[in-house]
Backbone of each chain as ProteinMPNN parsed JSONL, in Angstrom:
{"seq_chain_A": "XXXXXXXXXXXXXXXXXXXXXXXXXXXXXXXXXXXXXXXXXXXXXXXXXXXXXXXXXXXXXXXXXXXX", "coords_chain_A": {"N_chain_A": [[-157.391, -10.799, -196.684], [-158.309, -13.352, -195.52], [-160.485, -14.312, -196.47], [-161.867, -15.703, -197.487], [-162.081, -19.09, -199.057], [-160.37, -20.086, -200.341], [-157.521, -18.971, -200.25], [-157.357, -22.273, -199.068], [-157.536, -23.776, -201.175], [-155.35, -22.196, -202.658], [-153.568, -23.485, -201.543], [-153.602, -26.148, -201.223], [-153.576, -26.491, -204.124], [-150.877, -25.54, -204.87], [-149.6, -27.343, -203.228], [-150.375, -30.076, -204.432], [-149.138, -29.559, -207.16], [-146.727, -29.071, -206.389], [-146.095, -32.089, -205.675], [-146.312, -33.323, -208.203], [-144.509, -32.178, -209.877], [-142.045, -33.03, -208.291], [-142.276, -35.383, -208.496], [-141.977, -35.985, -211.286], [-139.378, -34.93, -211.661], [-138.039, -36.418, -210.674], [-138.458, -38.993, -211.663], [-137.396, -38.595, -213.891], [-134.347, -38.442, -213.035], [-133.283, -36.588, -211.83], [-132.404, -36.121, -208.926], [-131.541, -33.838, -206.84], [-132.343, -31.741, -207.767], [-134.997, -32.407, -207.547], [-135.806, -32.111, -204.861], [-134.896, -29.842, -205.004], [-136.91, -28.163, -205.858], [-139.342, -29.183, -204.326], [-138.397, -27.997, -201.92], [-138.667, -25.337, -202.707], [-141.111, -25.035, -203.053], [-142.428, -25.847, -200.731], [-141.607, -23.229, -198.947], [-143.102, -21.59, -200.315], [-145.736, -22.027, -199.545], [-145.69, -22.003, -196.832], [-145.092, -19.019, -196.381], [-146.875, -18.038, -196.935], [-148.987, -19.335, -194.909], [-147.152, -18.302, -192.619], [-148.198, -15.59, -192.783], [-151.319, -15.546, -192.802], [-151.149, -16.616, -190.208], [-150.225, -14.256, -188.654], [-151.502, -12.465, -188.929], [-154.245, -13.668, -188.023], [-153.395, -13.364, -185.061], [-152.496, -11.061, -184.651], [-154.895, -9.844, -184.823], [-155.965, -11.368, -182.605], [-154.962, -10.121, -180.703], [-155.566, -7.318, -180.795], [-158.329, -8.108, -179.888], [-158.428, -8.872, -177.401], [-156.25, -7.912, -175.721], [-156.32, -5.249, -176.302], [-154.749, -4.022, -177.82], [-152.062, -4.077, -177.47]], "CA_chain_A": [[-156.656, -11.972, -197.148], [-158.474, -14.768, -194.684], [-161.892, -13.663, -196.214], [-163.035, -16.92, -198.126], [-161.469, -20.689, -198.924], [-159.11, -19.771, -201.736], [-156.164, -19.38, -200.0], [-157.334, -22.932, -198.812], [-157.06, -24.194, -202.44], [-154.248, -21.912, -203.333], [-152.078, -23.808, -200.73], [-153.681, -27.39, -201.604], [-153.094, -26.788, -205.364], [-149.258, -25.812, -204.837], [-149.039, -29.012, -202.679], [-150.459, -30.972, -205.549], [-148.257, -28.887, -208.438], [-145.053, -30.106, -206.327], [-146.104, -33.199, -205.573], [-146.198, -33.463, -209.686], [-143.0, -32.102, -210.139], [-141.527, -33.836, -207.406], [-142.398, -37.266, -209.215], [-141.726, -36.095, -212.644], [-138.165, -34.904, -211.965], [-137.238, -37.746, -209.777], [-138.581, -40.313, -213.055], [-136.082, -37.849, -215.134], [-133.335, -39.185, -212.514], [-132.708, -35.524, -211.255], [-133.137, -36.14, -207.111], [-131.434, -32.673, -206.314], [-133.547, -30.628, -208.541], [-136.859, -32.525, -207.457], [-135.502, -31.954, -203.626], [-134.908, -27.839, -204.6], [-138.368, -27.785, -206.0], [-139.727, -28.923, -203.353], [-137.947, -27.033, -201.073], [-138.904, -23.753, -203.142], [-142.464, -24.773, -202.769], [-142.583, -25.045, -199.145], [-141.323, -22.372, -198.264], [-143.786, -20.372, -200.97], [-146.737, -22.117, -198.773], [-144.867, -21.383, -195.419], [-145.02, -17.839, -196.385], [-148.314, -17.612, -197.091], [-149.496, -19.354, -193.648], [-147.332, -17.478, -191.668], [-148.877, -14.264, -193.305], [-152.364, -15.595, -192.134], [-150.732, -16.625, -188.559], [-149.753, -13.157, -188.061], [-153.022, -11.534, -189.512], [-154.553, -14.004, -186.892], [-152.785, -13.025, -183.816], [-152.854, -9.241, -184.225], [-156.522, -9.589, -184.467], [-156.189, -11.577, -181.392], [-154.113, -8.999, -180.127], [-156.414, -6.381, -180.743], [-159.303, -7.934, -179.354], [-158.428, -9.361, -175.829], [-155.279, -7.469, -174.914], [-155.955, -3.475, -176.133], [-153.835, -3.179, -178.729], [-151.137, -4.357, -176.508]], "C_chain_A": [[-157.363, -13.256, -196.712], [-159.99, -14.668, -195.504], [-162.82, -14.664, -196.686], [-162.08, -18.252, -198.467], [-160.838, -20.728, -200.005], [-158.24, -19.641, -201.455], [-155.945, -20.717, -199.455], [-156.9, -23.639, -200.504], [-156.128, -23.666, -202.97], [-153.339, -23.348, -202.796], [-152.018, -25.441, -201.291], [-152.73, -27.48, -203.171], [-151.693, -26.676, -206.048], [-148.861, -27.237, -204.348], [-149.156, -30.119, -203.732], [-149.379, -31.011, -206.716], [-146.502, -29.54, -207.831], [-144.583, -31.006, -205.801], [-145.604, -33.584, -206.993], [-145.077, -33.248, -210.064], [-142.01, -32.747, -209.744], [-141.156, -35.235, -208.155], [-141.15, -37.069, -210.59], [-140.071, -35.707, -212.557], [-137.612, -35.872, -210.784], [-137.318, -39.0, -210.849], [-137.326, -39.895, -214.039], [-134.715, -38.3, -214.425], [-132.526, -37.77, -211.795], [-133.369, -35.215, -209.468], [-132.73, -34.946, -206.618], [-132.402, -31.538, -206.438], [-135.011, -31.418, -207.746], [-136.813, -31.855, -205.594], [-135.843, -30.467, -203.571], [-136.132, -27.648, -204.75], [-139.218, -28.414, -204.942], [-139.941, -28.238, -201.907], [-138.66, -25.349, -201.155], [-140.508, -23.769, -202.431], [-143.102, -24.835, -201.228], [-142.627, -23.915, -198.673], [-142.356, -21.168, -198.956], [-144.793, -20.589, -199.701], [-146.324, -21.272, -197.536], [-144.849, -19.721, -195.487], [-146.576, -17.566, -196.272], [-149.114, -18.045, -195.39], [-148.951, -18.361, -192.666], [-147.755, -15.71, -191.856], [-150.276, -14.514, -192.587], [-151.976, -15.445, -190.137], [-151.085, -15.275, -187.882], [-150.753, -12.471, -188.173], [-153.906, -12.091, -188.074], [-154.42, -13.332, -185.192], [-153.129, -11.501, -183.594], [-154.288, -8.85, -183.915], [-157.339, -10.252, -182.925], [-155.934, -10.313, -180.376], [-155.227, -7.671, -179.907], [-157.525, -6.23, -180.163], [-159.283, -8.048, -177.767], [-157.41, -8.616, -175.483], [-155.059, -5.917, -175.412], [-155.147, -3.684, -176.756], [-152.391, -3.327, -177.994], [-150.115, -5.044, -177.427]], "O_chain_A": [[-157.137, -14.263, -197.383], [-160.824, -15.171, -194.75], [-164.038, -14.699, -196.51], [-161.063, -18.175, -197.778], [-160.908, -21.79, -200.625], [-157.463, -20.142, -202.269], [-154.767, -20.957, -199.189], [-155.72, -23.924, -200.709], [-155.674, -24.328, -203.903], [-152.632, -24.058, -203.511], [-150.991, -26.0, -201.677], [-151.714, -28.132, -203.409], [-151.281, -27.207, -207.079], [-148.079, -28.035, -204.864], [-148.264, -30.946, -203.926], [-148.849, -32.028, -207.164], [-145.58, -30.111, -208.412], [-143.421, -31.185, -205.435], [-144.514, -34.154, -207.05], [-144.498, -34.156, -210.662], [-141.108, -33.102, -210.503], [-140.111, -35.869, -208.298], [-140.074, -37.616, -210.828], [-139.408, -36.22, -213.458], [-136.568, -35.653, -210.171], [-136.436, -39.857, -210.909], [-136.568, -40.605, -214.7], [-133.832, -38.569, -215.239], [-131.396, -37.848, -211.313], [-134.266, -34.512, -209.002], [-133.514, -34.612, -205.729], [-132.979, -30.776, -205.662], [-135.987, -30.721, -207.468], [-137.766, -31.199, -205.172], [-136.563, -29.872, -202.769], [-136.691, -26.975, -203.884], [-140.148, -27.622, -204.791], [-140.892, -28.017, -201.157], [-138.999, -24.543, -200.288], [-140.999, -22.964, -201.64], [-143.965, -24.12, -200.719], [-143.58, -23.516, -198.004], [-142.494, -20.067, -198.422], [-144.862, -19.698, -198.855], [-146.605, -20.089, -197.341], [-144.53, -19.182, -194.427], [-147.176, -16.869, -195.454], [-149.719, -17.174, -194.765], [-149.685, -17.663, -191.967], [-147.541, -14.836, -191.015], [-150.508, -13.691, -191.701], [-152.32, -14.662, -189.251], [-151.868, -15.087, -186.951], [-150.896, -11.665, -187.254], [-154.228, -11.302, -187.185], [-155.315, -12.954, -184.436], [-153.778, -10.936, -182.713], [-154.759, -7.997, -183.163], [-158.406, -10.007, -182.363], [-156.655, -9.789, -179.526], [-155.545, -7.235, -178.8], [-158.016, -5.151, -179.833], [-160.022, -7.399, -177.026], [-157.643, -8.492, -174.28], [-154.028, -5.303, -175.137], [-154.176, -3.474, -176.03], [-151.644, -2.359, -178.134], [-149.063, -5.482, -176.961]]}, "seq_chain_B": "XXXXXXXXXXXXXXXXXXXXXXXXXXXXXXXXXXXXXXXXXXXXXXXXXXXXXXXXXXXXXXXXXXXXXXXXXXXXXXXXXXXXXXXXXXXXXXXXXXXXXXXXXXXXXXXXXXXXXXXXXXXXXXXXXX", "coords_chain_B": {"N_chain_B": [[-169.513, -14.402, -191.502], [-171.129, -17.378, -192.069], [-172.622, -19.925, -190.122], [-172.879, -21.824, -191.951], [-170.994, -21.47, -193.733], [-168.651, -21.971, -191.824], [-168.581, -24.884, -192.053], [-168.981, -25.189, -194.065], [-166.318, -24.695, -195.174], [-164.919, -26.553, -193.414], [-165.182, -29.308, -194.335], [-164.512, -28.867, -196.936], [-161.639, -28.729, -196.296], [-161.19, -30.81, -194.968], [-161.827, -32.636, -197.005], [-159.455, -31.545, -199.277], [-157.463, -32.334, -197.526], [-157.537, -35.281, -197.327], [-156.47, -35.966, -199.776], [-154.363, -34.88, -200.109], [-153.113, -35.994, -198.964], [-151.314, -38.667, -199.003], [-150.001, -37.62, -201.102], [-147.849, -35.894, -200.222], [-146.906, -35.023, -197.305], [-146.229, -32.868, -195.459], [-147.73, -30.67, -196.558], [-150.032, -30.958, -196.629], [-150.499, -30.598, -193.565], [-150.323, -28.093, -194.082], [-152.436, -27.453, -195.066], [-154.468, -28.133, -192.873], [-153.443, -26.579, -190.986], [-154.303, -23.857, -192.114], [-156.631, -23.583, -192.184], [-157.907, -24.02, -189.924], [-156.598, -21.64, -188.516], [-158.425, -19.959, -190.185], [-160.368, -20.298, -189.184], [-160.389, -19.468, -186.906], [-160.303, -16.75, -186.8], [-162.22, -15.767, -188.056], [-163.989, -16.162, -186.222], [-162.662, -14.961, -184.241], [-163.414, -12.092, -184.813], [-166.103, -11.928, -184.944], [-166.235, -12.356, -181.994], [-165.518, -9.694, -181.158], [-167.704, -7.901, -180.909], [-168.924, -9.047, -178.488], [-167.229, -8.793, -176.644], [-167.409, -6.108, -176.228], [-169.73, -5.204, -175.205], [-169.575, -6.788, -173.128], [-167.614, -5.159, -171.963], [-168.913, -2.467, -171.482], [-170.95, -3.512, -170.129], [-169.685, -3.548, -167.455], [-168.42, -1.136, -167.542], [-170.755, 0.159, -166.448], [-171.258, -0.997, -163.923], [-169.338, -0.282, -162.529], [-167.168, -1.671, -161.767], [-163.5, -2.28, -161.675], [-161.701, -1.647, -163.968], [-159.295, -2.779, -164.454], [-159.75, -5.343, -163.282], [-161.061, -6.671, -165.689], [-160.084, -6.285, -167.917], [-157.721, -8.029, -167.07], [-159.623, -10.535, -167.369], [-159.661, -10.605, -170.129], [-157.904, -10.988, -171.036], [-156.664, -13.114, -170.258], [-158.53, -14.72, -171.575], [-157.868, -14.027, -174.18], [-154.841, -15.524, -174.11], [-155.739, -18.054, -173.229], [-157.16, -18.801, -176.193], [-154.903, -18.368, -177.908], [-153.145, -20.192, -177.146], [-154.605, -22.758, -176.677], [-155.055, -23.311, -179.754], [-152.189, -23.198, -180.561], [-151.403, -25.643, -178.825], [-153.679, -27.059, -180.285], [-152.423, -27.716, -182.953], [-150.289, -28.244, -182.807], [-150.037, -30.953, -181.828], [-152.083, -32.377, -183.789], [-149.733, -32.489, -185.854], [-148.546, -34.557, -184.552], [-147.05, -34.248, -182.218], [-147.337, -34.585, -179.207], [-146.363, -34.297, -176.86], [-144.751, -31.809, -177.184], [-147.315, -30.297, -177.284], [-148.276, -30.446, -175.179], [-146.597, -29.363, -173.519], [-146.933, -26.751, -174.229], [-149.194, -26.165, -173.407], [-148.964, -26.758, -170.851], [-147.93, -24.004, -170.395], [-149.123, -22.256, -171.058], [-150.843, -22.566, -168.787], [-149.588, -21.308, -166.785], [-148.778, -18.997, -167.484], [-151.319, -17.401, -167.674], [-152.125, -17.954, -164.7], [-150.261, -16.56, -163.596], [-151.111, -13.78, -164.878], [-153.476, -13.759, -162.848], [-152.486, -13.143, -161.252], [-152.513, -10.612, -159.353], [-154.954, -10.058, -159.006], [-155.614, -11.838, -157.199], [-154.312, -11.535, -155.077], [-155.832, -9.12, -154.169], [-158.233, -10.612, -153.902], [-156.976, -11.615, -151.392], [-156.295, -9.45, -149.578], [-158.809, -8.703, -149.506], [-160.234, -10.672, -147.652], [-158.733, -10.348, -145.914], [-159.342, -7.877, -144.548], [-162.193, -8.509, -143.615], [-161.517, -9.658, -141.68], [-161.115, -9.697, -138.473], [-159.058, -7.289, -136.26], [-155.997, -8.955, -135.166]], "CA_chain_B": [[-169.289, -15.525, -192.282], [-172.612, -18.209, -191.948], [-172.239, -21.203, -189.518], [-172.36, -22.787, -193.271], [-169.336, -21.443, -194.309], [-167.432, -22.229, -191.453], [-168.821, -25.885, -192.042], [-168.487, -25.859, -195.686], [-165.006, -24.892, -195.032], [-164.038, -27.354, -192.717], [-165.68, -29.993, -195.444], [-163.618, -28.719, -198.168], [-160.507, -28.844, -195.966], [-160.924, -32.284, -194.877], [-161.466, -33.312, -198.384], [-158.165, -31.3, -199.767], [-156.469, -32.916, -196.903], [-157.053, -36.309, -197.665], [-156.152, -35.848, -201.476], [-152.934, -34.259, -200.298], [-152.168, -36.887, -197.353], [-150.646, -39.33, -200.134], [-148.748, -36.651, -202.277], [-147.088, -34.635, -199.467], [-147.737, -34.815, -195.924], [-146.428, -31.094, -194.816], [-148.507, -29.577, -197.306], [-151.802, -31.551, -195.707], [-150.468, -30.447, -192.676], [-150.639, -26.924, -193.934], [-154.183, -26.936, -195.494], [-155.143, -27.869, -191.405], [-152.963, -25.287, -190.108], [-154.496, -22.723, -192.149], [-158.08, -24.35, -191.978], [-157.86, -23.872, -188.322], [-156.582, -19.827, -188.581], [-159.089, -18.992, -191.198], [-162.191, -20.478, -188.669], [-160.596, -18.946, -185.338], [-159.96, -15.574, -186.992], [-163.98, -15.348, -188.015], [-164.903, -16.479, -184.741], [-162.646, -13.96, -182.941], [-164.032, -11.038, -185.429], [-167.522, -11.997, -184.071], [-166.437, -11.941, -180.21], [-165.346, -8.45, -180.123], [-169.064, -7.641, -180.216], [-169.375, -9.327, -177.454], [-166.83, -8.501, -175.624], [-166.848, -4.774, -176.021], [-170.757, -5.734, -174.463], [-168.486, -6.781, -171.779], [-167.237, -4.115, -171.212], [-169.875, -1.338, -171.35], [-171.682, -3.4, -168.503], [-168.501, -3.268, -166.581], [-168.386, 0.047, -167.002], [-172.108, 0.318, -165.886], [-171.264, -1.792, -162.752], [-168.169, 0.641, -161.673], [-166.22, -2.691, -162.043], [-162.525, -1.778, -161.989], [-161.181, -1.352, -165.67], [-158.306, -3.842, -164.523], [-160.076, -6.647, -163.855], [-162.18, -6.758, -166.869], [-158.827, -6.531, -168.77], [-157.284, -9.133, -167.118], [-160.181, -11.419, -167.594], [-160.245, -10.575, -171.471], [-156.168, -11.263, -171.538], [-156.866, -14.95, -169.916], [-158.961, -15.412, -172.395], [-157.009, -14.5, -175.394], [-154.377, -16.42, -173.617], [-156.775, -19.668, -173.383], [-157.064, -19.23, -176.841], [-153.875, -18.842, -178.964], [-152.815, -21.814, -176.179], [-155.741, -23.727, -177.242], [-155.076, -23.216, -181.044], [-151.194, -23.917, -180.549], [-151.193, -27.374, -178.345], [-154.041, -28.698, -181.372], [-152.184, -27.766, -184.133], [-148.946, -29.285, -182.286], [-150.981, -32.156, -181.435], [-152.058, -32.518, -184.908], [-148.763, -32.828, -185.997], [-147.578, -35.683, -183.523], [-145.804, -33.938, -181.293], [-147.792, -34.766, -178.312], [-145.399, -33.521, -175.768], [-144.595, -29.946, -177.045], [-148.395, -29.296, -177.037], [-148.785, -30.423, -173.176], [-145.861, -28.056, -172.795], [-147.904, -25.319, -174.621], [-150.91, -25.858, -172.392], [-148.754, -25.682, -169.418], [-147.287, -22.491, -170.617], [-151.013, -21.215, -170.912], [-151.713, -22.329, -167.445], [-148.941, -21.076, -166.131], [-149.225, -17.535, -167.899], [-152.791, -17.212, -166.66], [-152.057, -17.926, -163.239], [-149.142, -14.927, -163.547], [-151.831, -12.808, -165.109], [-154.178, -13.926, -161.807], [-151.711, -12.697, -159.535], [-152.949, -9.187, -158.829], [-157.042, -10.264, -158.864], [-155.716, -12.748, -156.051], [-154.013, -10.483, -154.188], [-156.805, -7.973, -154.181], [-159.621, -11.205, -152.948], [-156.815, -11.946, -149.894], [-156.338, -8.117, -149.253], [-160.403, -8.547, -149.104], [-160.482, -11.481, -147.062], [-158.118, -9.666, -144.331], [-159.94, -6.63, -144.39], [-163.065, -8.833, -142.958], [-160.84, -10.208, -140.137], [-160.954, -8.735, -137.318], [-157.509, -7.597, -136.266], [-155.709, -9.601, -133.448]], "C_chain_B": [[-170.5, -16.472, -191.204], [-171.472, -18.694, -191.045], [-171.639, -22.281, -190.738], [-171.092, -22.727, -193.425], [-168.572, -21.609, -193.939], [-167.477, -23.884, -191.674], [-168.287, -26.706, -193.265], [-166.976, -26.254, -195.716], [-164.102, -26.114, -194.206], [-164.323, -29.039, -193.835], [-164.625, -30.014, -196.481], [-162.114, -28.92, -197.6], [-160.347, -30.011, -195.588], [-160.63, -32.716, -196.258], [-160.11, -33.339, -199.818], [-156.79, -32.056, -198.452], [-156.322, -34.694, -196.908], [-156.254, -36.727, -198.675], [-154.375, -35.427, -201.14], [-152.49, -35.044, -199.298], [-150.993, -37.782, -198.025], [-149.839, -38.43, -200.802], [-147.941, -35.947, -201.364], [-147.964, -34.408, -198.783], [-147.704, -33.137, -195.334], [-147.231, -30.084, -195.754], [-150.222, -29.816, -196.741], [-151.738, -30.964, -194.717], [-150.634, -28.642, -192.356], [-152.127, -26.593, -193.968], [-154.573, -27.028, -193.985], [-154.893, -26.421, -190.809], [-154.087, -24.002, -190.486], [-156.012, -23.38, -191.979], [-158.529, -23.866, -190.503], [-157.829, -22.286, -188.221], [-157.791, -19.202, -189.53], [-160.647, -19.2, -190.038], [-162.123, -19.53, -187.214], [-160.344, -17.543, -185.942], [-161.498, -14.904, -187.446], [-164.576, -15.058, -186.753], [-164.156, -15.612, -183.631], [-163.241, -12.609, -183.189], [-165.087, -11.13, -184.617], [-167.469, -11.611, -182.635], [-165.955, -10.862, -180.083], [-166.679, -7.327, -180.279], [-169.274, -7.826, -178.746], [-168.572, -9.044, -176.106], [-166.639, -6.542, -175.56], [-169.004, -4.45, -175.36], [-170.129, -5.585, -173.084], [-168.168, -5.701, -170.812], [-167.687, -2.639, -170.85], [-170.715, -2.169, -170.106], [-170.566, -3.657, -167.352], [-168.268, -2.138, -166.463], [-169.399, 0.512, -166.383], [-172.449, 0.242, -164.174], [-170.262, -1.181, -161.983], [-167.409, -0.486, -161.091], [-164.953, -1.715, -162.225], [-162.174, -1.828, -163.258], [-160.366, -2.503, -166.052], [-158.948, -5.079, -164.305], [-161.048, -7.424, -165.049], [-161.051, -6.743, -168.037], [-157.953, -7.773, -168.528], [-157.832, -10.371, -167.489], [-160.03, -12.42, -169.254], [-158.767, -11.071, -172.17], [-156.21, -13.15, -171.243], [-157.453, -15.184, -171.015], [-158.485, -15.407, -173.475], [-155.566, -15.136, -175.009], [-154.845, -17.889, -173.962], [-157.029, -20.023, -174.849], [-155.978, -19.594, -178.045], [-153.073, -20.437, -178.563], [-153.299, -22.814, -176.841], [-155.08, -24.375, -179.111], [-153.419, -23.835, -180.981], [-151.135, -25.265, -180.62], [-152.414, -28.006, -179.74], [-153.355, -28.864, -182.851], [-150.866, -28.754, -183.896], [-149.52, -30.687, -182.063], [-151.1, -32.548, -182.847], [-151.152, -33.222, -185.664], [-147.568, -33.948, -185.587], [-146.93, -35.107, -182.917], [-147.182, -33.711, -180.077], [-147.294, -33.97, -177.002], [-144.876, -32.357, -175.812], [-145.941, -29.717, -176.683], [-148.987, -29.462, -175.717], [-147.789, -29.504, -172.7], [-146.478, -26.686, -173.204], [-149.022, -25.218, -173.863], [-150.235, -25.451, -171.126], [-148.498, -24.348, -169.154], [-148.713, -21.971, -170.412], [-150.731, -21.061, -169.91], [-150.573, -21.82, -167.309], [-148.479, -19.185, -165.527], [-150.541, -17.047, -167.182], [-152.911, -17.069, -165.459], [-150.997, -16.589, -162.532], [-150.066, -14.067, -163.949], [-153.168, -12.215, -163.509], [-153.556, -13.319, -160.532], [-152.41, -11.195, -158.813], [-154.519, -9.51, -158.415], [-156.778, -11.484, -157.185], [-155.254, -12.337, -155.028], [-155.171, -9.496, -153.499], [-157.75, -8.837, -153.104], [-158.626, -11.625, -151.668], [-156.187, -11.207, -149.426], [-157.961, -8.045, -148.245], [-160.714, -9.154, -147.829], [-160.195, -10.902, -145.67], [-158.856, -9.081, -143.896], [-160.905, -7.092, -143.293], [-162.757, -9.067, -141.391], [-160.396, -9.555, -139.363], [-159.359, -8.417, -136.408], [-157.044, -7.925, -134.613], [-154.859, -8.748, -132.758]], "O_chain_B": [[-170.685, -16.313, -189.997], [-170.281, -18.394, -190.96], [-170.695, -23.071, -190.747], [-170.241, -23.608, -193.311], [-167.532, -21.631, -194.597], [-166.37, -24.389, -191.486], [-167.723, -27.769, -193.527], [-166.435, -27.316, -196.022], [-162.929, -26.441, -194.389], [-163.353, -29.794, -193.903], [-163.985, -31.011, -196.818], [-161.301, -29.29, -198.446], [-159.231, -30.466, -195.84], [-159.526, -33.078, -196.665], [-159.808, -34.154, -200.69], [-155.576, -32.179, -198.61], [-155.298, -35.299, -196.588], [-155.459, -37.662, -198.584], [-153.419, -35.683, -201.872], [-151.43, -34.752, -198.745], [-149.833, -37.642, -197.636], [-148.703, -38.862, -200.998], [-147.15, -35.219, -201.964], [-149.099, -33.959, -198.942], [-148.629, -32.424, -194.943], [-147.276, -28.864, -195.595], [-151.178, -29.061, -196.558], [-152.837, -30.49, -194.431], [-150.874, -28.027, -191.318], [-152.809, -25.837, -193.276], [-155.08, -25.974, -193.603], [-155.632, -25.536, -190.377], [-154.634, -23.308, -189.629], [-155.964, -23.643, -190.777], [-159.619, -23.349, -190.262], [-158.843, -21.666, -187.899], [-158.003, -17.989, -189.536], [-161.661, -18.502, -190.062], [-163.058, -19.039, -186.581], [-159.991, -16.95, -184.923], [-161.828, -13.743, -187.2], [-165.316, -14.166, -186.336], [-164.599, -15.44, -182.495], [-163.587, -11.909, -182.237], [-165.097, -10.47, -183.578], [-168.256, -10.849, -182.072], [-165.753, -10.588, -178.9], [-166.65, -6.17, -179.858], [-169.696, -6.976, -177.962], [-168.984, -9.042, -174.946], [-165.806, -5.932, -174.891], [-169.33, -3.278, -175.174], [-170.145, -4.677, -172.253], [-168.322, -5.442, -169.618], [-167.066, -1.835, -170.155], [-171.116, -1.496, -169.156], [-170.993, -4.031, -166.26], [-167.869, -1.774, -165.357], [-169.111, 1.422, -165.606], [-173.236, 0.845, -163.445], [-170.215, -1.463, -160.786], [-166.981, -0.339, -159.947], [-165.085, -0.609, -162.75], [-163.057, -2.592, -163.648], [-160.372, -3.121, -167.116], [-158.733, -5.959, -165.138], [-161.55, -8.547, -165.074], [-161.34, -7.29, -169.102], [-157.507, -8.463, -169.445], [-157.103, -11.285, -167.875], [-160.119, -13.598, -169.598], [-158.534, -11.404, -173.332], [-155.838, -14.085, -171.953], [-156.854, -16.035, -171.673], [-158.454, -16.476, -174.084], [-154.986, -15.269, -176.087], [-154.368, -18.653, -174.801], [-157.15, -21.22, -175.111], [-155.997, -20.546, -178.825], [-152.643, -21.357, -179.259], [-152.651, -23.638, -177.486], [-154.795, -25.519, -179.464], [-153.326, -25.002, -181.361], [-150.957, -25.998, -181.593], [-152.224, -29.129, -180.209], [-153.58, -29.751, -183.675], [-150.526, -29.721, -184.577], [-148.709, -31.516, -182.475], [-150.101, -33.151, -183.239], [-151.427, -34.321, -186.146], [-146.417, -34.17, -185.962], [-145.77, -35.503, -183.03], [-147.907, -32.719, -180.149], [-147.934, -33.151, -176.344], [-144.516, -31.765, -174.794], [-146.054, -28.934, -175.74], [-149.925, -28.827, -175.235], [-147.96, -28.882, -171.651], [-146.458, -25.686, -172.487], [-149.703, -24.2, -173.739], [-150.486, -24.461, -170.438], [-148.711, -23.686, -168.139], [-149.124, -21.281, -169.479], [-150.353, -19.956, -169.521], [-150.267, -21.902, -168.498], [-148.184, -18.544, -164.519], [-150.567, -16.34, -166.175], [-153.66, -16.22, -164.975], [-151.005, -15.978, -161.463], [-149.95, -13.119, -163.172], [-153.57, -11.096, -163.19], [-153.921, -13.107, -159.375], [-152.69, -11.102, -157.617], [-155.033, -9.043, -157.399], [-157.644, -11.773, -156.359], [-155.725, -12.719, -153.957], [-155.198, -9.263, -152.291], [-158.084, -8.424, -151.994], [-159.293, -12.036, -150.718], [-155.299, -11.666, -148.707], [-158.242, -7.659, -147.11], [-161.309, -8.525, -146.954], [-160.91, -10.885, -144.668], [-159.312, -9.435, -142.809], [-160.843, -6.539, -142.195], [-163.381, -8.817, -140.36], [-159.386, -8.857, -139.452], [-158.675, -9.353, -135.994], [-157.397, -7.514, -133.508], [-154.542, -9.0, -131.596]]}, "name": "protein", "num_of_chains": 2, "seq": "XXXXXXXXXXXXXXXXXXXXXXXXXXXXXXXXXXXXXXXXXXXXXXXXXXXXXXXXXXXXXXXXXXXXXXXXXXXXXXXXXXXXXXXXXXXXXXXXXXXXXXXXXXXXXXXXXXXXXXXXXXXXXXXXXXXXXXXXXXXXXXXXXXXXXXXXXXXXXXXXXXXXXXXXXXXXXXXXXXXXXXXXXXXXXXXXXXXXXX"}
């Protein structure tokens, strides 16, 4: 999953996509909806880092503390 | 992964993090986060060459087993610490990530307890008994 800079541009190009949305349904006059979509899209990113986090750590885990 | 690529990468992540500083700050704040996990997760791949080095001339040296484990626990200690307090740091929160460093030290020095025991076990040993 960590293996090259594409999940660096996945995460940017969601941030961009609901930045865009963000705008465009706040110009439409809908502030709840631009709020949920933003909300949604956090939490897609937020998934995805702490998926690396954890990929991280275990490999910490594995190297300095034995599998511990 | 090259020196390049961890270079390129940090290149390309600055440059998606300025672009995204203006549109949405917690999403800039992710591209670092993960920017940061994708360079220390190369660079710990690489050190368990070196530390499994480590530990074949520790076994060579009839080094105890335990302190060559505790050493290797400080150090992945020192670093998820490390990696915490800058990402907290990062983020403005100045004062959780001096509480994350103390936690390091504080952990470390609990991991030290037995290796310090052992050098003022040693120390006695020398002293002649009154």
């Amino acid at each position: 999953m960590l293996h090259d800079a594409s999940i660096l541009f996945q995460i940017a190009g969601i941030g961009i996509i609901v930045a865009l949305i963000h705008t465009i349904l706040k110009q439409m006059g809908k502030e709840e909806i631009a709020q949920f979509a933003t909300l949604v899209g956090f939490i897609i990113v937020l998934l995805i880092v702490v998926n690396s986090l954890s990929d991280l750590f275990q490999q910490i885990k594995s190297v300095f503390l034995f599998q511990g | 992964m090259d020196i390049l690529h961890i270079v390129t990468l940090g290149i390309v992540a600055s440059v998606l993090y300025l672009i995204l500083k203006d549109l949405h700050g917690s999403f800039a704040f992710f591209v670092v986060l993960i920017t940061s996990v994708i360079i220390l997760f190369f660079v710990i791949q690489q050190l368990g060459a070196i530390i499994s080095l480590l530990q074949s001339l520790g076994e060579r040296a009839n080094i105890d087993n335990m302190y060559i484990r505790t050493i290797l626990k400080i150090i992945g200690i020192a670093y998820i610490a490390e990696l915490g307090a800058n990402i907290t740091k990062d983020a403005g929160l100045a004062s959780v990530a001096a509480k994350i460093e103390l936690a390091g030290k504080v952990f470390i020095l609990l991991l030290a307890i037995p290796i310090i025991t052992a050098v003022i076990d040693a120390i006695l040993g020398f002293l002649p008994a009154v």
